[in-house]
N, C-alpha and C positions, 0 to 999 in steps of 0.2 A: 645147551642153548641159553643165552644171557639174553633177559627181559627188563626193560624199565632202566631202573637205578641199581637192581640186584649186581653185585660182585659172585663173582664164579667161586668165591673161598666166604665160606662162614665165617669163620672167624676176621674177617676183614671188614671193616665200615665204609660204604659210601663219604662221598666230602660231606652229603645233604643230615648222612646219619650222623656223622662227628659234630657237625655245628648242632645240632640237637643234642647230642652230648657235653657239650662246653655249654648249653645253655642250662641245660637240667642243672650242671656244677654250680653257675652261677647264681640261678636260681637258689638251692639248696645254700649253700653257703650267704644267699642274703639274707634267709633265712635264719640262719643259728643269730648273725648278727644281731636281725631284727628281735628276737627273742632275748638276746642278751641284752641288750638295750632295755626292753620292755621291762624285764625281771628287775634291772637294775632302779629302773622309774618305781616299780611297784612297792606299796608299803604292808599289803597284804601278803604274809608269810606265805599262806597257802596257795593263793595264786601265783606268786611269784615262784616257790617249788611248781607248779605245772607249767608255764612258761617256760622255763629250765629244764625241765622234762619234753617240752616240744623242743624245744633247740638240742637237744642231746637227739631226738629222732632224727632231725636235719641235719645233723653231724652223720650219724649210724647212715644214712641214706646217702651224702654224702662222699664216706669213706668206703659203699659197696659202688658206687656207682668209680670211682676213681680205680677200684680193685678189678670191677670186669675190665677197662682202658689198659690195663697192665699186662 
């Protein structure tokens, strides 16, 4: 029995669940942006290695969320 939004196959996304998914990407990748951006402004080495280090997570987060859509 099919309830709600639910699909009969797991593996399969609602339209509601994929536009949440294309948003999470978008998200994620304004992310790296904005941090690259940031790091590049920044004149403190050290901050600017962790700025770089957050955008490398929004990359990693990114490139699994693009991996489960595959």
């Amino acid at each position: 029995m099919q309830t709600g939004n639910t699909t009969p196959n797991r593996n399969m996304l609602t339209d509601k669940e994929l536009n949440y998914m294309k948003d999470f990407l978008s998200w994620e990748l304004l992310a790296v942006k904005k941090c690259e951006d940031a790091a590049q402004a920044c004149t403190d080495t050290q901050i600017q290695t962790l700025i770089r280090q957050t955008g490398q997570k929004h990359q990693q987060h990114y490139n699994q969320l693009l991996t489960h859509l595959q």
